[in-house]
N, C-alpha and C positions, 0 to 999 in steps of 0.2 A: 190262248192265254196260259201263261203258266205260273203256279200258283204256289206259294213255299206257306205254309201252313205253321205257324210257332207256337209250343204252348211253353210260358215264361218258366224260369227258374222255383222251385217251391222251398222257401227256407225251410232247416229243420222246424221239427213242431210236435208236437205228441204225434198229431196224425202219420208221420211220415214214416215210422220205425224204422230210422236211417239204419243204427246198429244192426235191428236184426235180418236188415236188407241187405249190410254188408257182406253180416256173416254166410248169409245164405245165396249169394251170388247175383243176387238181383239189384234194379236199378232203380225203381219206384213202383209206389203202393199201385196205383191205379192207371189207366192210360185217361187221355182228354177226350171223355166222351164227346161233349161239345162238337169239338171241331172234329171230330169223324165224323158226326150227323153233320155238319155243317156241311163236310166235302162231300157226302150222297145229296146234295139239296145243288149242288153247284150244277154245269154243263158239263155233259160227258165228253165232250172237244175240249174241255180242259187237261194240260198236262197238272197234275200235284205230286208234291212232295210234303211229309210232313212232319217236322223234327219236333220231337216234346226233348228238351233241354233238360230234361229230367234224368235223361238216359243218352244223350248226347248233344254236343253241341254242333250247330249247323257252321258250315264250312262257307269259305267264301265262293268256292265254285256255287254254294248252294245260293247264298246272294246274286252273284254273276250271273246265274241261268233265270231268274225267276222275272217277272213283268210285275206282279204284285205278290202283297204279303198279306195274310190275315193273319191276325194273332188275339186269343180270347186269352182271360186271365180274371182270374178271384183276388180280393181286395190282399189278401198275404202276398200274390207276386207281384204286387204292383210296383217294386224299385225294378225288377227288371224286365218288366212291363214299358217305364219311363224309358231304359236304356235301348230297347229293342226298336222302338220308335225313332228316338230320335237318330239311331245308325240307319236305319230303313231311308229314313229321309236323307240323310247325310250324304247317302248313297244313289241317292235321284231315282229312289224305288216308289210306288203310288203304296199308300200304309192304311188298311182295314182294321179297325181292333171293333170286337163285340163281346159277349159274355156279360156275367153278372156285376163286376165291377165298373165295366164304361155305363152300363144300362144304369148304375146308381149314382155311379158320380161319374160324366160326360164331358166336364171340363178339364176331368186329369188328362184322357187322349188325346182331349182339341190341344193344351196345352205346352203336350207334348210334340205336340206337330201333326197327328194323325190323320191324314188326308177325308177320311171317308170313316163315319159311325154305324156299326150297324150294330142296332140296341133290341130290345127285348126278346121276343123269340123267333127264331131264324125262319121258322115255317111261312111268317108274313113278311119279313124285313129283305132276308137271301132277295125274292124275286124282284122287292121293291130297288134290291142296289144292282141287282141285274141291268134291272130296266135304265137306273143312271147310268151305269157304265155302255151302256149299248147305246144312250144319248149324248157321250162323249164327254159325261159331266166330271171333272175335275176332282169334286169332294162334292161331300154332302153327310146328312145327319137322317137314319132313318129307319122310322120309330113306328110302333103297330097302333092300331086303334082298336085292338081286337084282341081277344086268345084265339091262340089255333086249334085248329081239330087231330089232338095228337094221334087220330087212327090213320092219319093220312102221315105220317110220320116216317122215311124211309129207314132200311136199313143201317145200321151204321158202317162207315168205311171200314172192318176191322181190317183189310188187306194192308190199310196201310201201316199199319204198327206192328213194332219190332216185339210181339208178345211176350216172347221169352224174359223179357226185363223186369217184367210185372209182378208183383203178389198177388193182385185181384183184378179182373175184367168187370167193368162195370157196364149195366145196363138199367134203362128205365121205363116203370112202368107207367106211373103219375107223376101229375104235377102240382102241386099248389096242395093246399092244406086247409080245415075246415076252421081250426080254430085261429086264438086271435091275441097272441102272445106277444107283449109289448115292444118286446125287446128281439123281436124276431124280423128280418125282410122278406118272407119266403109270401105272404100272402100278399107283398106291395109288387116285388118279382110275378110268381103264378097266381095269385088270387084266390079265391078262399073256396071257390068249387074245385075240386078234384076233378083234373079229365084225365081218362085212365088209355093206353091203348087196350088191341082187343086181345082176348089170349092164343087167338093164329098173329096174332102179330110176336109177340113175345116169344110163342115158342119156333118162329121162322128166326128172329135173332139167337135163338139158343142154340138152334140146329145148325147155321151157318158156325156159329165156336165149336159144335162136337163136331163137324166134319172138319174144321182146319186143325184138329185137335187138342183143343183147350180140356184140362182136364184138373182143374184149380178151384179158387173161391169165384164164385160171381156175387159181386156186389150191388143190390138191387138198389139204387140210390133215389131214391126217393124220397123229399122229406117227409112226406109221409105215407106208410105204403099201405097204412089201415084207413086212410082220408076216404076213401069210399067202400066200404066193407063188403057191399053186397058185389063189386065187380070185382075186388081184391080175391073173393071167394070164388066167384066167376072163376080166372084164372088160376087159382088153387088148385082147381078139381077136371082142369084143363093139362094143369104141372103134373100132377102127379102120376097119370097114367106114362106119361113122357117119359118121363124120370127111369120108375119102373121097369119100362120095356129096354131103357137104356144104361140101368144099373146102377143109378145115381153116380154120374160122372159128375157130378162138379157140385163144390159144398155154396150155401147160398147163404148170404147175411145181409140186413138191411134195417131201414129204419123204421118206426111206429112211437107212435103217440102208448102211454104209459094205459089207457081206457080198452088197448088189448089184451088185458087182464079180465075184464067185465064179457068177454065174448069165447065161452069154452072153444065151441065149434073154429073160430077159426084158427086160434091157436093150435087145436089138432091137425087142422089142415095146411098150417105153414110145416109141423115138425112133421108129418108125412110124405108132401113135399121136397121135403132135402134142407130148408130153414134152421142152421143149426147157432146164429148169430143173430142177434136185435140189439140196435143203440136205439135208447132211450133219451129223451131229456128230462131228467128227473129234475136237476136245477139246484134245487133246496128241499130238505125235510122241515124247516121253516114254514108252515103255512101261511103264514101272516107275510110272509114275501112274495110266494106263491101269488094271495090272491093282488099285490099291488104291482106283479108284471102280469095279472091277466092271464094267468094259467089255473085256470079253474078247472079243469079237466085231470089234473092231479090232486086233488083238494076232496074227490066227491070217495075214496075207500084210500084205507090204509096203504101208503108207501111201499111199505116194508111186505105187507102182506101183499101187493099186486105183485111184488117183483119175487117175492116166493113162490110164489102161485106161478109164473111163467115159465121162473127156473125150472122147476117141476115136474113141469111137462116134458121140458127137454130141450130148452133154449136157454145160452148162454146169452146172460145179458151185459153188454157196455151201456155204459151211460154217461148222463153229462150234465156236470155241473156246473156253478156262479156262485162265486163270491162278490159282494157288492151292493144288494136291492138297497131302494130306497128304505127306508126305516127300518133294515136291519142290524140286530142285535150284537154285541159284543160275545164273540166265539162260536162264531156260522163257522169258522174254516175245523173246529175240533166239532162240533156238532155233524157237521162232513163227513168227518173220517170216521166218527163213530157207527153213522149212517151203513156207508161202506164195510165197514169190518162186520156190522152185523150182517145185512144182505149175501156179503163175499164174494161182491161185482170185482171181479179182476182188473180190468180195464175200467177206472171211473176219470172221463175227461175232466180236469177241473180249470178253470178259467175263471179270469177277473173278465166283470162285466164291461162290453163297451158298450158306445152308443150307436148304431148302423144308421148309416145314411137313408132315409126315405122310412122311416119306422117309424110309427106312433111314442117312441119313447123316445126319438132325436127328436118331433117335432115338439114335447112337450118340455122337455131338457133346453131348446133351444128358448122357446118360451119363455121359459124362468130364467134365461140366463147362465146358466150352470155349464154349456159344453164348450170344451178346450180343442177349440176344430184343426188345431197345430199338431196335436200329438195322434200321428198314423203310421208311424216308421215303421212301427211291429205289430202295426193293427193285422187281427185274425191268426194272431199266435201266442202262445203262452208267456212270451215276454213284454207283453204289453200292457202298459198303464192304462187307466183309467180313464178315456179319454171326456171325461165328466169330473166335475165335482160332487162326492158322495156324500150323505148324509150322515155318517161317522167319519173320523180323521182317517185320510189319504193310510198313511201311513201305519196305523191300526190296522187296518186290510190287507193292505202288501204283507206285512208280518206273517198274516193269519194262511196266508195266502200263500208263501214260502213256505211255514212251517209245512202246511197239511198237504202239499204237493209231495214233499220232501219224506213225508213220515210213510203216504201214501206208497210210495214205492222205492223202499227202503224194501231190499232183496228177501228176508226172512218174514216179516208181515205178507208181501207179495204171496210167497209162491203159498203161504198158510191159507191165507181166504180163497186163492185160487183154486187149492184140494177141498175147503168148505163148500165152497159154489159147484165141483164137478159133483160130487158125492150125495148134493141137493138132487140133481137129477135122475128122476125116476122115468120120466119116460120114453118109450120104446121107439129108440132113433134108429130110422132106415140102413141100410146098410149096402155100401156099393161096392163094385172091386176095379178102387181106381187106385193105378199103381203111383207108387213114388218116383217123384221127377228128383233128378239129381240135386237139386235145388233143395230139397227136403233132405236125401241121404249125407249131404254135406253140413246142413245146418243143425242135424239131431245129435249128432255126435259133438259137433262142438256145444252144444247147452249140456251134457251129458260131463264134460270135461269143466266147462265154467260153474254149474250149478251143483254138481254129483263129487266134483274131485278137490278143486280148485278153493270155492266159496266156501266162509262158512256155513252154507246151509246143506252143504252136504249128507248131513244124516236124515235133514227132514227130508230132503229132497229123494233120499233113497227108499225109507220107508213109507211116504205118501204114494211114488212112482209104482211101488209093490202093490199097492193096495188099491190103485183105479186099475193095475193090470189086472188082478185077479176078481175084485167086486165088481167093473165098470169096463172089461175090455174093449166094449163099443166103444167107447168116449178116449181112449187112448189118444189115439192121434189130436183129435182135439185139445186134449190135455197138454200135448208137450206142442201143440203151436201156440197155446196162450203163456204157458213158461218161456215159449222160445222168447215173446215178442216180449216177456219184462226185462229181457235185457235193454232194448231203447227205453225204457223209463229209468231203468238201475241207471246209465247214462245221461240221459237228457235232463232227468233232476240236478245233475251240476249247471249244466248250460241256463236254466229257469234263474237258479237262487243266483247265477256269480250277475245276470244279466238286469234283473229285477232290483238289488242290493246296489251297482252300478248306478239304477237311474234313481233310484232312491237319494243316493249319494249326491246327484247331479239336483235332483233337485230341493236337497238340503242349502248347496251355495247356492243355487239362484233366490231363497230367500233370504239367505243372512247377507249376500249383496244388494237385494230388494231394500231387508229391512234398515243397512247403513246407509244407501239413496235418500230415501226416506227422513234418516234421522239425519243427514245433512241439511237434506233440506227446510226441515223446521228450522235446525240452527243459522241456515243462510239468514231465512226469514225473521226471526230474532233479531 
């Protein structure tokens, strides 16, 4: 069988840092873990290929040669998710799609034409569509009844990826997450127990990237990587002699629940480790929103002081916010910013809330009546409406919502909280001797040229620059790759406001055409 492996199109988005990808020669943030574990889970008689469209586009000899196609995809590439499909077919190709978007909504691929589903997690499903294709079956939908045992988890294909194209390798440790956040599908996806692999399992995928010689960020994707604390640790104290004997080759960032603030011990043990990055979902400094999405888990100590306390130590924190909850107040988006400028989180994701398919918050939205199931075009990106009716005016929001993205990263506020947040950090970060890939020696000089010559933030930029080299030398490099990457926010804040203001506009006429339908037809009736 030969097999063409596709991971769809990723529109810009915060997460993508198209700009600073440009500048630095690379093609995208992360590679499709997914479908590299997918392809260690297939037949070794299989030939594969596997193009992530990220970093190129697949050729028609690539079409010509293949018998089948698999293609996973997250609910943001699903327009070229739609197009992938329906050329696959067009093309008298047999069409697989799985990932987290066909597992939530399974009638966009049938839809689309897609021969064969294969839904929830491959560990159970891979064998079950094996076994159809091995009984000659045509198509089919097919789904788990189970979580898998991720220690039985293979390696993932990294041979097949073009790594060089990357910013960051990602690998995973757990799955699913303890708590129970309204607006979240991660426990409808993995479930609310954490299974974790073991830590020979973890540090056999590390060791296979140091020997092909990965020497970058690895990004440990997990939504949550503190969901089981006591094996998170486990593995901690497994990492770190690794690390050590190996010089800390490669800088590590990931995700965690905001309550790893309440556990010293492991906090020291991520930033000795190599842990030099944590996203957070903070959400809102709003409590009263907090506890009506169900995130009580940020509710039980001070905001402000957990994410001091982290920075502290020696982790730089992103985070990620919502504008939108049910009964929230007039000026959550300056309430935000405020948030942010005092913490001095560089990176703060900020998004207008949707509704996700298969969540406790779509099925109680659906309930009342409230969600607008039409609007997904820019679902799972920062240009996306509301795909609900809020509980203050639509358009109250989008404002707030414009402005505080906008003000957010606005190039002299940036790089100011940036120098706040490095200068927080007191604690004593490892230190490795991995060289700079050209990738890095091309991208520092141009931020040096944009931000130091060019910009006007040129003087701050020169005397803050002075002063982590001289006070905070460890943290240097860190320092100018979080300046490097505000250049895709300096940019993509036009793309947000011209796109947002656009459907603002758009659906300005559909009610003043509503409201004259309307007033015709009174006066018909008259």
């Amino acid at each position: 069988m030969r097999a063409l492996l596709l991971w769809p199109i990723m529109p810009n988005s915060f997460w993508s840092y198209q700009e600073t990808l440009n500048l630095a020669g690379l093609r995208a943030t992360n590679p499709p873990l997914g479908l590299i574990t997918v392809a260690a889970m297939l037949p070794n008689d299989w030939e594969l290929r596997l193009v992530d469209r990220n970093v190129r586009l697949e050729t028609d000899a690539d079409w010509d040669w293949c018998d089948l196609v698999i293609i996973s995809a997250m609910i943001i590439q699903k327009k070229d998710l739609w197009e992938l499909i329906q050329k696959g077919v067009a093309l008298g190709k047999k069409v697989a799609v799985g990932g987290p978007f066909a597992t939530s909504v399974p009638e966009f691929a049938l839809e689309a034409g897609a021969h064969y589903l294969i839904l929830d997690e491959g560990e159970c499903t891979i064998p079950l569509f094996l076994e159809g294709l091995a009984r000659g079956e045509e198509g089919g939908i097919f789904r788990a009844t189970e979580k898998p045992d991720v220690t039985e988890t293979p390696i993932p294909r990294f041979d097949l990826l073009d790594l060089d194209a990357y910013l960051a390798v990602t690998l995973q440790f757990s799955r699913g997450c303890p708590f129970q956040c309204e607006f979240c599908d991660i426990i409808n996806l993995f479930g609310r127990k954490p299974r974790t692999k073991t830590p020979e399992q973890m540090l056999a995928e590390m060791e296979v990237l140091y020997q092909i010689g990965w020497r970058r960020l690895i990004f440990i994707v997990d939504d949550n990587f503190i969901g089981n604390k006591r094996n998170a640790k486990m593995f901690l104290k497994a990492l770190i002699p690794w690390m050590e004997e190996r010089k800390y080759p490669f800088i590590l960032l990931t995700e965690a629940s905001l309550n790893l603030a309440e556990d010293d011990e492991l906090i020291e043990l991520m930033v000795q480790a190599g842990f030099r990055m944590v996203f957070m979902g903070i959400e809102t400094p709003d409590v009263e929103s907090l506890t009506v999405a169900n995130k009580e888990q940020n509710t039980r100590q001070s905001l402000i002081e957990s994410c001091s306390k982290i920075t502290r130590a020696g982790l730089q924190i992103m985070s990620g916010f919502i504008i939108g909850f049910d009964g929230e107040k007039k000026g959550a988006g300056q309430r935000i910013q405020q948030f942010v400028e005092e913490t001095g989180i560089p990176q703060a994701h900020l998004g207008l809330l949707q509704a996700l398919h298969n969540t406790a918050m779509w099925d109680r939205l659906k309930q009342e009546g409230r969600l607008k199931e039409g609007l997904m075009d820019f679902m799972g990106s920062q240009k996306a409406l509301m795909n609900f009716v809020p509980t203050r005016p639509l358009e109250e929001i989008i404002r707030e919502y414009i402005e505080a993205f906008w003000n957010l990263y606005e190039p002299m506020p940036y790089l100011q909280r940036t120098y706040r947040h490095f200068k927080l950090m007191e604690g004593k970060i490892p230190q490795g001797k991995r060289p700079l890939t050209w990738h890095e020696l091309r991208l520092f000089p141009i931020i040096i040229w944009r931000q130091g010559i060019v910009r006007f933030t040129r003087w701050v930029f020169w005397w803050q620059l002075l002063a982590i080299a001289i006070q905070k030398p460890h943290l240097l490099y860190d320092y100018f790759v979080a300046l490097s990457l505000g250049e895709h926010f300096f940019t993509f804040r036009h793309e947000v406001k011209a796109q947002l203001e656009e459907q603002l506009q758009a659906l300005r006429e559909q009610q003043k055409v509503h409201k004259q339908e309307n007033s015709n037809y009174q006066l018909e009736t008259v």
